[in-house]
N, CA, C and O atoms as a CHARMM CRD file, in Angstrom:
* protein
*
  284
    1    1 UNK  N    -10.64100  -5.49200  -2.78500 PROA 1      0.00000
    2    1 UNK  CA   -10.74200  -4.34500  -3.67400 PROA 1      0.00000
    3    1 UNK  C     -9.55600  -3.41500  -3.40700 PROA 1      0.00000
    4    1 UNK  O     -9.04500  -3.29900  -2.29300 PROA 1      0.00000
    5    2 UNK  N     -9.12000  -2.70900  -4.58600 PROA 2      0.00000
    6    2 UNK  CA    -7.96300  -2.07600  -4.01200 PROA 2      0.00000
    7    2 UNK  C     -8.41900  -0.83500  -3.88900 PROA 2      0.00000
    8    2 UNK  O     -9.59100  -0.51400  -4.08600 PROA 2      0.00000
    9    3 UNK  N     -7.23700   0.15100  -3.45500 PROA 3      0.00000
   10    3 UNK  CA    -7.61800   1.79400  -2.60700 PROA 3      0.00000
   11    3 UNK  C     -6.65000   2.29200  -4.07300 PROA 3      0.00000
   12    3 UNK  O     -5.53400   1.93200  -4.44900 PROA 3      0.00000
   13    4 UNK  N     -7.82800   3.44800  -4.76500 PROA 4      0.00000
   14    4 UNK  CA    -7.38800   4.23100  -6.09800 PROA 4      0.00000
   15    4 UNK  C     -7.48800   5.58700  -5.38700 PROA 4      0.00000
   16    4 UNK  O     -7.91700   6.02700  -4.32100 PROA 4      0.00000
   17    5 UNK  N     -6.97900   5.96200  -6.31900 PROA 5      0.00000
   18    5 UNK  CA    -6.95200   8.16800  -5.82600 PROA 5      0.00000
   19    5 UNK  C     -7.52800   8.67800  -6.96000 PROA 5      0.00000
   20    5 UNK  O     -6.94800   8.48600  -8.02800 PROA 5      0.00000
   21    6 UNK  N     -8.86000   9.47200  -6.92900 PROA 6      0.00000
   22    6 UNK  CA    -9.18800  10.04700  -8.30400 PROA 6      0.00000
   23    6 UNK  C     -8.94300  11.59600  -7.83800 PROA 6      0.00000
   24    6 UNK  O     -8.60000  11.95300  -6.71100 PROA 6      0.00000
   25    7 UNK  N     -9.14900  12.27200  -8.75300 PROA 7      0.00000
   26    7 UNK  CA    -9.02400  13.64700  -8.91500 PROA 7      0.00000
   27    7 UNK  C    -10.33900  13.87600  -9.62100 PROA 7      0.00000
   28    7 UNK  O    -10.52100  13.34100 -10.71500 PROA 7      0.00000
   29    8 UNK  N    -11.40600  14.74900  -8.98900 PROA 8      0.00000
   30    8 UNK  CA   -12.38500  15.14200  -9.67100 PROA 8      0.00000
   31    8 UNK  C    -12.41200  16.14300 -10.81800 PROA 8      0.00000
   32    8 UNK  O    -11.95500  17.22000 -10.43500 PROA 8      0.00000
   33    9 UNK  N    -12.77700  16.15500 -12.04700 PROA 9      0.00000
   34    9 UNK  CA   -12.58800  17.11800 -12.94700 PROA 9      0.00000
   35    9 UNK  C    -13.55900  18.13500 -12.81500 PROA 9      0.00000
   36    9 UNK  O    -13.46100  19.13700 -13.52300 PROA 9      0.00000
   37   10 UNK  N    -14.38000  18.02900 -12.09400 PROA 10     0.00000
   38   10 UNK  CA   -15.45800  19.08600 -11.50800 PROA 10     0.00000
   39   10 UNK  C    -15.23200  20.21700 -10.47200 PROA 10     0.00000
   40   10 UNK  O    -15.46800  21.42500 -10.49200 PROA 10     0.00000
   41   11 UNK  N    -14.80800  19.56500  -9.76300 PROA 11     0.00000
   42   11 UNK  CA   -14.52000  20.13900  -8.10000 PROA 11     0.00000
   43   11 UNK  C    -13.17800  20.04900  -8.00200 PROA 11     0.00000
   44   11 UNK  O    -12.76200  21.04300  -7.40500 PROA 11     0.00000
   45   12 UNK  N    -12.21700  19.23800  -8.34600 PROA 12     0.00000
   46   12 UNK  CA   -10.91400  19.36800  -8.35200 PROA 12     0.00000
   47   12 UNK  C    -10.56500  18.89500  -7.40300 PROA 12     0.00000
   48   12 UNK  O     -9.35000  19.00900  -7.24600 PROA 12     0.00000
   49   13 UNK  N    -11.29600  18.16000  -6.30600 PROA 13     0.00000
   50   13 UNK  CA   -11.13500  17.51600  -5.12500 PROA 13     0.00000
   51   13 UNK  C    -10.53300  16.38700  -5.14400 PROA 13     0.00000
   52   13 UNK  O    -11.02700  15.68400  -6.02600 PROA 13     0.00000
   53   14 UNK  N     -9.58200  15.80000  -4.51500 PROA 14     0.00000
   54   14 UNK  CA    -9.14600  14.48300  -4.63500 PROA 14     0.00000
   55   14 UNK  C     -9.59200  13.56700  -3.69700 PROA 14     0.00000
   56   14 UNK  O     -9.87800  14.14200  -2.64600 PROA 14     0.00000
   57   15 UNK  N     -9.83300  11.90800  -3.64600 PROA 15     0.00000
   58   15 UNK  CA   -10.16300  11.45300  -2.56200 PROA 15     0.00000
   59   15 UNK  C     -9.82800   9.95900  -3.23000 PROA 15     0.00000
   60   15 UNK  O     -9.93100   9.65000  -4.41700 PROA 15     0.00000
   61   16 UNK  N     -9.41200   9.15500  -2.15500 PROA 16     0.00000
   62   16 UNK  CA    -8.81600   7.69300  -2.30800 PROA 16     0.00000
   63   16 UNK  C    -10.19400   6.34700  -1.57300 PROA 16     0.00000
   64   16 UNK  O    -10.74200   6.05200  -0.51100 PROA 16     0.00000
   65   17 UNK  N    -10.16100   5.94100  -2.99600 PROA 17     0.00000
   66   17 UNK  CA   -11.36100   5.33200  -2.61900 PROA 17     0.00000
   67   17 UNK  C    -11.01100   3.39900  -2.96700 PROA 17     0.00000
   68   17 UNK  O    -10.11500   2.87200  -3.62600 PROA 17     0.00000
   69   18 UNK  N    -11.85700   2.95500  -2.39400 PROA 18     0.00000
   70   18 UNK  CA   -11.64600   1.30300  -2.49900 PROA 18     0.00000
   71   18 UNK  C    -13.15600   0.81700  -3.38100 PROA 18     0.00000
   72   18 UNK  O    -14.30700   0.54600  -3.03900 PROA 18     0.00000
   73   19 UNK  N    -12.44700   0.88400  -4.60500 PROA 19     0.00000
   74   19 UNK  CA   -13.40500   0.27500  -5.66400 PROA 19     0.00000
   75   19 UNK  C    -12.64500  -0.91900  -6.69600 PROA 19     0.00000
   76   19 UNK  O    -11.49500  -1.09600  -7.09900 PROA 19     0.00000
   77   20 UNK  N    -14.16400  -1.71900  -6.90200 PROA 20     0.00000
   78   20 UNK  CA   -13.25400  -2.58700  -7.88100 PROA 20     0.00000
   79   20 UNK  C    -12.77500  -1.84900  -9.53400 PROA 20     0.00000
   80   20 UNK  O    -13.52600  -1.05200 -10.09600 PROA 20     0.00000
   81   21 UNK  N    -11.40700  -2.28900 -10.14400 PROA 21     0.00000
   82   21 UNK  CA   -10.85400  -1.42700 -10.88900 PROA 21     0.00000
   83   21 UNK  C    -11.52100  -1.32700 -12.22900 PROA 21     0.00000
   84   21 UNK  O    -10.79600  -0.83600 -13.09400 PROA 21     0.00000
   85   22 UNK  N    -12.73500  -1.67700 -12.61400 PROA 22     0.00000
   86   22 UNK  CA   -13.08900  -1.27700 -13.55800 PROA 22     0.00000
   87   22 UNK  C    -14.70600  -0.81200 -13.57000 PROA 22     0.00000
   88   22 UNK  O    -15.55300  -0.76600 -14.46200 PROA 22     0.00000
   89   23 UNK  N    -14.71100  -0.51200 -12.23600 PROA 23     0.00000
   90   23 UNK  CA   -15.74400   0.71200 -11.87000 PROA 23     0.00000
   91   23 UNK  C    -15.60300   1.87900 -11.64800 PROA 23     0.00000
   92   23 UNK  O    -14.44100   1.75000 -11.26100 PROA 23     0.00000
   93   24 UNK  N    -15.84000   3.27900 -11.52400 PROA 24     0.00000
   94   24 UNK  CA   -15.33600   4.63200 -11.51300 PROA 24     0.00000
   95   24 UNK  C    -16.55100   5.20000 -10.73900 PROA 24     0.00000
   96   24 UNK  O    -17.69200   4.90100 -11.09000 PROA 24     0.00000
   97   25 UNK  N    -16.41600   5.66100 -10.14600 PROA 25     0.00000
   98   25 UNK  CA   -17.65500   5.81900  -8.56200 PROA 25     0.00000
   99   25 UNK  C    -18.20800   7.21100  -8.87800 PROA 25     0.00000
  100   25 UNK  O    -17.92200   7.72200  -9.96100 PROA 25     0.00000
  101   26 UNK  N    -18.82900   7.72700  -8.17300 PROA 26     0.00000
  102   26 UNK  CA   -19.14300   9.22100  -8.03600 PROA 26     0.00000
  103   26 UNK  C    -18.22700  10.07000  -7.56300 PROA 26     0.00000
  104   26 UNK  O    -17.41200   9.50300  -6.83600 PROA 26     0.00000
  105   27 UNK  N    -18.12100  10.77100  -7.64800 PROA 27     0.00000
  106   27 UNK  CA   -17.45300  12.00900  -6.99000 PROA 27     0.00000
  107   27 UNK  C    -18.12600  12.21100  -5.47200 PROA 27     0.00000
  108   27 UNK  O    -19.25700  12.69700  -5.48700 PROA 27     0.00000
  109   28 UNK  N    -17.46600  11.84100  -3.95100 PROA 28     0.00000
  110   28 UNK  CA   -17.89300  11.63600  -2.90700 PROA 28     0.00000
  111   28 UNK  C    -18.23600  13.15400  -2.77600 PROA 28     0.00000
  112   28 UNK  O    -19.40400  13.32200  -2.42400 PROA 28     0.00000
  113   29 UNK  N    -17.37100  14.54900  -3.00700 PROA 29     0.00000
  114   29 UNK  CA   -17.58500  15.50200  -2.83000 PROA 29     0.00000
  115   29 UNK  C    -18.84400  16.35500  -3.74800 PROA 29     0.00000
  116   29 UNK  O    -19.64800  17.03300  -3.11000 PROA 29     0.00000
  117   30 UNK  N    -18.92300  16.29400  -4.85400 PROA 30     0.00000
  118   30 UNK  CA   -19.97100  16.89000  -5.66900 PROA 30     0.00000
  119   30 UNK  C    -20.95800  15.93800  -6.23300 PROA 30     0.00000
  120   30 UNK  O    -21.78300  16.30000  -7.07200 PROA 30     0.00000
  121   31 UNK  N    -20.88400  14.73800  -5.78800 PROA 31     0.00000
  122   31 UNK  CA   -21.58700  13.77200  -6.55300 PROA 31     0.00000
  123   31 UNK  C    -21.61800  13.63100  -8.37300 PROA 31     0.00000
  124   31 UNK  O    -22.63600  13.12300  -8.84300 PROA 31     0.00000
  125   32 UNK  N    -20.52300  14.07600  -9.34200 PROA 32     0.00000
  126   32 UNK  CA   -20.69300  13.58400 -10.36500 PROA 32     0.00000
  127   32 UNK  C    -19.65800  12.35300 -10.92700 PROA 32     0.00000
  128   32 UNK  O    -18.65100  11.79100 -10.49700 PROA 32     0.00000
  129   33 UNK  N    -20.31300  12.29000 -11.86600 PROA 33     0.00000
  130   33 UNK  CA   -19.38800  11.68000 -12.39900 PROA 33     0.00000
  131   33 UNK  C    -18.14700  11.81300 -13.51100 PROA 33     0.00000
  132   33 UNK  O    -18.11700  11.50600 -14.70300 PROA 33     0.00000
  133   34 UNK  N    -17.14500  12.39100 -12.64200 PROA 34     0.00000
  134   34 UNK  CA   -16.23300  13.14100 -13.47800 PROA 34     0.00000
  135   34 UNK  C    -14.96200  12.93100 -13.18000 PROA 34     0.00000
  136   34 UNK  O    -14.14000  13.65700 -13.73800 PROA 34     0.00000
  137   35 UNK  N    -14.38200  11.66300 -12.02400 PROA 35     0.00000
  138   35 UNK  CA   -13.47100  11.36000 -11.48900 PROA 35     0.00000
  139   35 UNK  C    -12.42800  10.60900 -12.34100 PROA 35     0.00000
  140   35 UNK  O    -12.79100   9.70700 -13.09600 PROA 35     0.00000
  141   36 UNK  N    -10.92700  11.03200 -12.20700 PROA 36     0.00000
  142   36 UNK  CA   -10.26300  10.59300 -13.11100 PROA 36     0.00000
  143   36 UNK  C     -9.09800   9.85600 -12.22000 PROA 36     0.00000
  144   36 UNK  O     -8.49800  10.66400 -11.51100 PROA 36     0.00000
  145   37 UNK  N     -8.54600   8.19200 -12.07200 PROA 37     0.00000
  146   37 UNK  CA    -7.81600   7.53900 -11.64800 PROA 37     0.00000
  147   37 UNK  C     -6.48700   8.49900 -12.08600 PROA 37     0.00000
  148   37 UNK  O     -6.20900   8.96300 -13.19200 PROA 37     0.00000
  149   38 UNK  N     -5.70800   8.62700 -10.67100 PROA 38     0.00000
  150   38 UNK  CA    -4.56800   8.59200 -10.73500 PROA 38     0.00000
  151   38 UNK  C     -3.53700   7.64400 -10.73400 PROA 38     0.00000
  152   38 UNK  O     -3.77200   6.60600 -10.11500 PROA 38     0.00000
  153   39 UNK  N     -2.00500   7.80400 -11.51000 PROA 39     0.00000
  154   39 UNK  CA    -1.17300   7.01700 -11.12600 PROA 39     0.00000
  155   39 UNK  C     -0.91100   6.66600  -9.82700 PROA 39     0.00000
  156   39 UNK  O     -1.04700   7.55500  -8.98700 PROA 39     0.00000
  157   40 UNK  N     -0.50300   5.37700  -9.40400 PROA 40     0.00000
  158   40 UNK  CA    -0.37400   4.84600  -7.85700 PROA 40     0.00000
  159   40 UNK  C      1.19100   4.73000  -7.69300 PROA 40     0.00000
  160   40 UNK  O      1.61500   3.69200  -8.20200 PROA 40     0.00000
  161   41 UNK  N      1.67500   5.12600  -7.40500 PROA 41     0.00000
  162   41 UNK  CA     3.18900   4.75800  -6.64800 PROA 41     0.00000
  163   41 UNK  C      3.37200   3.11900  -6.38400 PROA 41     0.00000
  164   41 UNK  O      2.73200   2.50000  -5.53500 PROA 41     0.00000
  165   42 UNK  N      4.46200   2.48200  -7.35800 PROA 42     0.00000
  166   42 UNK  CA     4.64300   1.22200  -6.94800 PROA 42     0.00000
  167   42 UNK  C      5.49800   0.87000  -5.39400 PROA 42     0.00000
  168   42 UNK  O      6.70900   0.70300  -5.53600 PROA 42     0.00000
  169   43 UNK  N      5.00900   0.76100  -4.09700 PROA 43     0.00000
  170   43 UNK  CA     5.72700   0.28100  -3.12800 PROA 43     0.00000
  171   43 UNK  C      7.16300  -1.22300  -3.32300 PROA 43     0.00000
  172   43 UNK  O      7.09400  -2.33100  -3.85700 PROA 43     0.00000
  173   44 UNK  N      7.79400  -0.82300  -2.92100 PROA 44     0.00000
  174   44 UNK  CA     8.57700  -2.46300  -2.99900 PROA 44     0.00000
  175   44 UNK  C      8.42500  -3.03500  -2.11500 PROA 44     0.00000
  176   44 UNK  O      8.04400  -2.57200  -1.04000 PROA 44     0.00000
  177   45 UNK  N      8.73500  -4.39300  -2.39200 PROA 45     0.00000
  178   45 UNK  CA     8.58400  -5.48700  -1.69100 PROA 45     0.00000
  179   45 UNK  C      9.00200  -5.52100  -0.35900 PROA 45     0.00000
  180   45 UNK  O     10.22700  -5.41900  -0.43200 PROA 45     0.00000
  181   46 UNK  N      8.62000  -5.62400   1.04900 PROA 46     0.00000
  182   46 UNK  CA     9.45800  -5.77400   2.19600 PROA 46     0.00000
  183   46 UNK  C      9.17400  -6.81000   2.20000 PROA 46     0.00000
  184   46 UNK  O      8.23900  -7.38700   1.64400 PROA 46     0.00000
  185   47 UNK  N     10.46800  -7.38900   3.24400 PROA 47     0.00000
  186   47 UNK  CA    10.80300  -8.65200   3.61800 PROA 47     0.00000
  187   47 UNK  C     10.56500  -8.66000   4.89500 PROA 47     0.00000
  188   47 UNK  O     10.49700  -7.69200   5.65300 PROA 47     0.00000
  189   48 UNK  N     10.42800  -9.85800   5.14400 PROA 48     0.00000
  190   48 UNK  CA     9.76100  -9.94800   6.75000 PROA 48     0.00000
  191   48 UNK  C     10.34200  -9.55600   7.97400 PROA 48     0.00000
  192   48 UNK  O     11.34500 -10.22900   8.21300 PROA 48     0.00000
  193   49 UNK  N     10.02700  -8.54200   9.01700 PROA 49     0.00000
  194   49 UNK  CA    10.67500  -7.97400   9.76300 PROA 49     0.00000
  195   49 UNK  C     10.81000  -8.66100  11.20700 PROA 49     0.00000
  196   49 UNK  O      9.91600  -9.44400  11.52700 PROA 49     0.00000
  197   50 UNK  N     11.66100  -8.46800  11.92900 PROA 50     0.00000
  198   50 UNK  CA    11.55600  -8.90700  13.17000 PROA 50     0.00000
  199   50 UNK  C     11.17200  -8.15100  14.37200 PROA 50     0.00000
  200   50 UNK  O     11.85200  -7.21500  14.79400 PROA 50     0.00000
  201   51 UNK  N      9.95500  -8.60400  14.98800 PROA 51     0.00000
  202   51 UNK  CA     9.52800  -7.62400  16.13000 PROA 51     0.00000
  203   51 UNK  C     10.42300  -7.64900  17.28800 PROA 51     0.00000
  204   51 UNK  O     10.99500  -6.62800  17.66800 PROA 51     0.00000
  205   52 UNK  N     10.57500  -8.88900  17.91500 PROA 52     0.00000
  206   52 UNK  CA    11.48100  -8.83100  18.97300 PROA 52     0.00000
  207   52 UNK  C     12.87000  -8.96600  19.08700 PROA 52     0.00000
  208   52 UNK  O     13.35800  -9.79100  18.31500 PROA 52     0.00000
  209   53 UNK  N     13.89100  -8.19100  20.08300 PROA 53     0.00000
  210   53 UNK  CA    14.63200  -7.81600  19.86600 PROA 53     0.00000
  211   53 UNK  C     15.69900  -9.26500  20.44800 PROA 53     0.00000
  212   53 UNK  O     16.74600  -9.06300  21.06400 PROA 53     0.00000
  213   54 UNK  N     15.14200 -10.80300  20.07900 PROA 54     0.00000
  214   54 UNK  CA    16.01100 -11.44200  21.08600 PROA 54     0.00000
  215   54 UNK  C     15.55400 -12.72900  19.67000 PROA 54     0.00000
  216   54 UNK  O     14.42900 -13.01700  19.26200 PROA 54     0.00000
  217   55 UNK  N     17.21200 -13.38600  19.11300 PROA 55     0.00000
  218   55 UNK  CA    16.92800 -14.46200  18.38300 PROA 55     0.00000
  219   55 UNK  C     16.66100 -15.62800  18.90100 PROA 55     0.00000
  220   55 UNK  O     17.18100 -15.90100  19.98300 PROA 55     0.00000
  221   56 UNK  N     15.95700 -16.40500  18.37500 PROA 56     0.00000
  222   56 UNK  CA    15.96100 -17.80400  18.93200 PROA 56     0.00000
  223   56 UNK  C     17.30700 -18.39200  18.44500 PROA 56     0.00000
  224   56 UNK  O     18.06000 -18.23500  17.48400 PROA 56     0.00000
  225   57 UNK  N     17.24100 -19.27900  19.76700 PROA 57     0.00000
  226   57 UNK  CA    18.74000 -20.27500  19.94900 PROA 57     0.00000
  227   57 UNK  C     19.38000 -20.63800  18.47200 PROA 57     0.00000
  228   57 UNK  O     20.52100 -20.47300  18.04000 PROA 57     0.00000
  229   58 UNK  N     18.25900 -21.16700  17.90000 PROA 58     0.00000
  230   58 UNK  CA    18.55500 -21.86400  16.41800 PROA 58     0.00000
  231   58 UNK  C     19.40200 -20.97700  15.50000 PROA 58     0.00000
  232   58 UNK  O     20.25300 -21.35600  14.69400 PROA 58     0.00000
  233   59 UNK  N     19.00400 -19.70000  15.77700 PROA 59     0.00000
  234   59 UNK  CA    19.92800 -18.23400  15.20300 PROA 59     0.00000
  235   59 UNK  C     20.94900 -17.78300  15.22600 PROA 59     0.00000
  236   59 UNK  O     21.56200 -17.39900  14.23000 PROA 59     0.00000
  237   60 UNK  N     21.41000 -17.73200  16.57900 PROA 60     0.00000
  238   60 UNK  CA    22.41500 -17.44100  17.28000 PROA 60     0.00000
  239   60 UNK  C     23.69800 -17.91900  16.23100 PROA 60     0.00000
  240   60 UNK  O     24.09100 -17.05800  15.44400 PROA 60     0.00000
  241   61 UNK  N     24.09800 -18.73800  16.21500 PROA 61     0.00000
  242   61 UNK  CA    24.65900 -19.16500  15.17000 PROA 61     0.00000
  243   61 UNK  C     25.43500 -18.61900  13.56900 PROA 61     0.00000
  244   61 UNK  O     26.55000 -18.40400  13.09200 PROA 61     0.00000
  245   62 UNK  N     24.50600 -18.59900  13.32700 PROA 62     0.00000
  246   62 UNK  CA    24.56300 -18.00900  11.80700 PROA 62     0.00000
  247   62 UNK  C     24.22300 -16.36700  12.05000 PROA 62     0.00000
  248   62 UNK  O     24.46300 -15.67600  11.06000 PROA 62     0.00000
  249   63 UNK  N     23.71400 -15.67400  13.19500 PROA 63     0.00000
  250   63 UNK  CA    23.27300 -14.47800  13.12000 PROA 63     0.00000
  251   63 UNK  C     24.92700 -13.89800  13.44600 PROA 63     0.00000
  252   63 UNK  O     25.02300 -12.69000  13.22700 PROA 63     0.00000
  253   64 UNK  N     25.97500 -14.43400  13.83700 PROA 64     0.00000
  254   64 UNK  CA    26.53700 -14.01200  14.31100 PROA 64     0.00000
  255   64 UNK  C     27.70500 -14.02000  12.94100 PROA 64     0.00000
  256   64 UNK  O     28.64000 -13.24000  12.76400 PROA 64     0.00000
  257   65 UNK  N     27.27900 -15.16500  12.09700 PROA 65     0.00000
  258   65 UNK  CA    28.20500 -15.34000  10.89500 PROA 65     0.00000
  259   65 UNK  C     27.59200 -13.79000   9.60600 PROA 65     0.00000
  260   65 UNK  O     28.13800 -13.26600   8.63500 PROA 65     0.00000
  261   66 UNK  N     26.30400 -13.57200  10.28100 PROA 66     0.00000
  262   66 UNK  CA    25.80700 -12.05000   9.08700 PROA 66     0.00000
  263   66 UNK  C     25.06300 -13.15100   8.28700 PROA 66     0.00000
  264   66 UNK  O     24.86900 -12.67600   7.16800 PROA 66     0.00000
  265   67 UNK  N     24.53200 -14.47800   8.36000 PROA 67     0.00000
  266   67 UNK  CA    23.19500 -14.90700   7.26000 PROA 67     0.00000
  267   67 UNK  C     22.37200 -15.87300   7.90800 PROA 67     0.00000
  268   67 UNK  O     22.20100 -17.05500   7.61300 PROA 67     0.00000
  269   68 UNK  N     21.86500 -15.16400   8.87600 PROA 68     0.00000
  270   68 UNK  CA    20.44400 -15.63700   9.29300 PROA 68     0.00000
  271   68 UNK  C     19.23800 -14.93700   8.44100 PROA 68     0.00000
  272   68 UNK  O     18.97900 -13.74900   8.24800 PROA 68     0.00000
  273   69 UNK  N     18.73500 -15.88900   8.09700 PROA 69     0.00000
  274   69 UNK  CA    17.20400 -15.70100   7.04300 PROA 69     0.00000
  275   69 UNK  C     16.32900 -15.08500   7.79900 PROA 69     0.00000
  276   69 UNK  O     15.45200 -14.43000   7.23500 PROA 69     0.00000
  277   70 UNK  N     16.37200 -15.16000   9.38700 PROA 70     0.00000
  278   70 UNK  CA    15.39500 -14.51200  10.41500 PROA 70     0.00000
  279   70 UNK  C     15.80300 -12.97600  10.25400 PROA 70     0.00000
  280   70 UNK  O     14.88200 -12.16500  10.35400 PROA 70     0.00000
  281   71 UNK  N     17.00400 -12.52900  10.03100 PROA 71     0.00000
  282   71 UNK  CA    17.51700 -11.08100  10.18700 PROA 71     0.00000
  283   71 UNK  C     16.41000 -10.06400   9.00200 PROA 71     0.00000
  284   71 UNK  O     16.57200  -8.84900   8.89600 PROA 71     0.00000
């Protein structure tokens, strides 16, 4: 289920909730039903990061040419 942000038209309270998207919940703060989905900010894509700070052998190589796929 994904995490939406409504804005209550009652209370004016906002709160980010994990519902499926074509349900519209109560208002957690006043209990009605008066909550209005906000726009969500599209994140971009990350690419896979590297935790440790040491390449494997196989890397070394090409990390040093600037196109290792591990980088």
């Amino acid at each position: 289920m994904p995490l939406f942000t409504y804005i209550c038209e009652s209370c004016r309270k906002s709160s980010e909730l994990l519902v499926r998207s074509s349900d519209t919940p109560p208002c957690p703060h006043c209990g009605k039903q008066t909550l209005v989905k906000q726009a969500s900010a599209i994140l971009p894509k990350m690419g896979p990061t590297r935790t440790t700070g040491a390449l494997p052998p196989s890397c070394e190589s090409c990390a040093s040419r600037g196109s290792c796929p591990n980088l």
